[in-house]
C-alpha positions as CSV (number, residue, x, y, z in Angstrom):
1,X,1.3,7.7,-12.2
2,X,2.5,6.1,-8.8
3,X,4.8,3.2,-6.8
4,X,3.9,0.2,-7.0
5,X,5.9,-2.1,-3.9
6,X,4.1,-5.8,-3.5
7,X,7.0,-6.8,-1.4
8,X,6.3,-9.5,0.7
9,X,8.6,-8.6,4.1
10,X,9.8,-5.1,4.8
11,X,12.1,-4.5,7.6
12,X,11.5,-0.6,7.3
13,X,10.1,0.3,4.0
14,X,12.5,2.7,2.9
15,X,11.8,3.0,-0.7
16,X,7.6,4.3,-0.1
17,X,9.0,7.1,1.9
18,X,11.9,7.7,-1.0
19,X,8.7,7.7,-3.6
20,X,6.4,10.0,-1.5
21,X,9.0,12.5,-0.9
22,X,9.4,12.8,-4.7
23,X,5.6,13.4,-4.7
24,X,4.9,10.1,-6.2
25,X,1.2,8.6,-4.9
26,X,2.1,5.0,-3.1
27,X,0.0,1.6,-3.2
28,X,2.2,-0.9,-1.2
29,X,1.9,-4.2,0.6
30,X,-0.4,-4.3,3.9
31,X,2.1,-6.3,5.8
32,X,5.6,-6.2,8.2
33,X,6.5,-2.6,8.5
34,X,4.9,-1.3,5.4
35,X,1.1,0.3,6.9
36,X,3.3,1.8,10.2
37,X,5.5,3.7,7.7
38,X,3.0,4.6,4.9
39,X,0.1,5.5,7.3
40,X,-3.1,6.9,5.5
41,X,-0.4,8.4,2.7
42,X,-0.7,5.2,0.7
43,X,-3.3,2.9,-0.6
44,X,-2.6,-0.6,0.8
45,X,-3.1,-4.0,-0.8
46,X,-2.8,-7.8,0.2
47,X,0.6,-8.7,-1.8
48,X,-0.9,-12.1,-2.1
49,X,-4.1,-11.3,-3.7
50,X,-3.9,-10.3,-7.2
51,X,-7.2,-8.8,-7.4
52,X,-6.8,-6.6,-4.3
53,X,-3.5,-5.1,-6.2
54,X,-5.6,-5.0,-9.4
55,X,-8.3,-2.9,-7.8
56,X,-6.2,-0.4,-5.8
57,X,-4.2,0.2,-9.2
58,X,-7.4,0.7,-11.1
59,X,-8.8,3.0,-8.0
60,X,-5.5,5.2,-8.6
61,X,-5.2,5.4,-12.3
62,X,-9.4,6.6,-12.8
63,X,-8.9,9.3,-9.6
64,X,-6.6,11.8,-10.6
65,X,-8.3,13.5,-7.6
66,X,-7.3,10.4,-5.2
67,X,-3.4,10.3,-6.7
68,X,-3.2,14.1,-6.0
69,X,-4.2,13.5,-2.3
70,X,-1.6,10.9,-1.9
71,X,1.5,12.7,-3.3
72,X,0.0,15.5,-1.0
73,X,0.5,13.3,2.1
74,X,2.9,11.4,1.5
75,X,5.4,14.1,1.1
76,X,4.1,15.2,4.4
77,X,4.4,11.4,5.4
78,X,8.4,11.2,4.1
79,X,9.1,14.3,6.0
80,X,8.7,13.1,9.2
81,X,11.0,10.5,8.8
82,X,14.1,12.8,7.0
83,X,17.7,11.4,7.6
84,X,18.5,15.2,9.7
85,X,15.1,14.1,12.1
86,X,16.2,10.6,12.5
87,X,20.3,11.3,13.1
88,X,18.8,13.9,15.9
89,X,16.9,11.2,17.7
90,X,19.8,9.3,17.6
91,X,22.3,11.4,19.1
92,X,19.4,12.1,21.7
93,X,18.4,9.0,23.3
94,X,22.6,8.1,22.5
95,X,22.8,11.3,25.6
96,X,20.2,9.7,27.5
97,X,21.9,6.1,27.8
98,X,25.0,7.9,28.6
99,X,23.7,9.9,31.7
């Protein structure tokens, strides 16, 4: 039905964009990292409230409608941050220090 990541600290939040570019709807932690990289392709949650995670998982298992949308964006999302993107931006900005 979908990822569920509560984490508590992120320092990039690799594994949401792993699950949306399987097509997999996301509800993840509202903290470090985690909204930046998810944007409005997740459903977002306090990790330290258990009823906030209780509602959003609810919300996504009644709306099949809702987890459609999500795995829609989200694999949107997870291609703007593909490995081939991010080693080209590298190398890039690597040229620009260099000049």
């Amino acid at each position: 039905y979908c990822f569920v990541f509560p984490s508590l600290y992120e320092g990039f939040g690799l594994p949401v964009l792993e699950a949306m570019a399987c097509g997999t709807p996301v509800a993840c932690s509202n903290v470090a990292s985690l909204p930046e990289v998810a944007g409005d392709a997740a459903l977002l949650f306090d990790p330290h409230e258990v009823e906030c995670i209780r509602a959003v998982l609810m919300r996504l298992l009644d709306d099949a409608d809702l987890r459609d949308d999500l795995a829609r964006h989200g694999h949107g999302r997870a291609a703007a941050f593909s490995w081939e993107r991010t080693a080209t931006a590298t190398v890039e900005q690597y040229v620009r220090l260099v000049r």
